[in-house]
C-alpha positions, 0 to 999 in steps of 0.5 A: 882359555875360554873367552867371555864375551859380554853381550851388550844390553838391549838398548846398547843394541837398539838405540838407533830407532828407540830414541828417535820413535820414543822422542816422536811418541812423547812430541804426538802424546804432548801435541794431543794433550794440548789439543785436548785441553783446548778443546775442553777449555773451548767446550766449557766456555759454550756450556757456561755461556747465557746463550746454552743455558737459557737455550737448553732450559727453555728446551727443558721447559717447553711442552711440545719437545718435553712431548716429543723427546720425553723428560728429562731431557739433557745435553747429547753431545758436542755443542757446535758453533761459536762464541764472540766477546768484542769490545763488549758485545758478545754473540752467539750462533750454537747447535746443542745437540739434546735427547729425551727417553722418546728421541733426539733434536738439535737446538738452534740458538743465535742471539747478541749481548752486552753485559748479562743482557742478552737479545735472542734472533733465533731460538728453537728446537729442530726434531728431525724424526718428525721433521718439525722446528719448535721456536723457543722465543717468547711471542712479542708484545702486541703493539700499541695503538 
């Protein structure tokens, strides 16, 4: 009589390494999940702030990069920086990388605020291939005598 014997299944056989592998390839896929979620969570609470909108359309408005960069001109990247709400007051220091059909520059904007008033210490616009920095800031009034 012949004998059979019944080969056991392929995870029967290679158990040992497949759960271990799969159980730290799903902890790195959920730990890369979370960390992507906070970096868009983190990404549209910059795009969405005063201080990046009004920045990119003064940019967007302005004669000398518009001659510069060309038009349009929009958004080329990750805004670097930070936001800070504190009992109120809110600041900004941001970096917005921006491009037109004729080149690219960075946006410096710094300012502070409170409620939807904002007060702007720096804003301008940094083109590196021509080496020049736009100020975007509004010259103040000239003082009374």
């Amino acid at each position: 009589m012949e004998e059979h014997h019944k080969q056991k299944s392929w995870f029967a056989r290679n158990w040992i390494w497949v759960v271990p592998t799969g159980g730290c390839l799903l902890v790195i896929i959920g730990i890369l999940v979370v960390a992507g979620g906070l970096v868009w969570g983190v990404s549209n609470m910059i795009t969405d702030s005063d201080a990046y909108q009004v920045a990119l359309e003064q940019a967007q408005a302005n004669e000398q990069v518009i001659e510069l960069l060309g038009e349009p001109i929009e958004q080329d990247g990750m805004t670097s920086g930070n936001i800070e709400y504190n009992n109120g007051v809110k600041s900004s220091e941001l970096g917005i990388p921006i491009k037109g059909p004729e080149g690219n520059a960075i946006i410096y904007v710094e300012g502070t605020g409170k409620g939807d008033n904002w007060e702007y210490s720096v804003m301008e616009v940094y083109v590196e291939t021509e080496d020049i920095t736009i100020d975007l800031l509004p010259l103040p009034p000239p003082k009374q005598k």
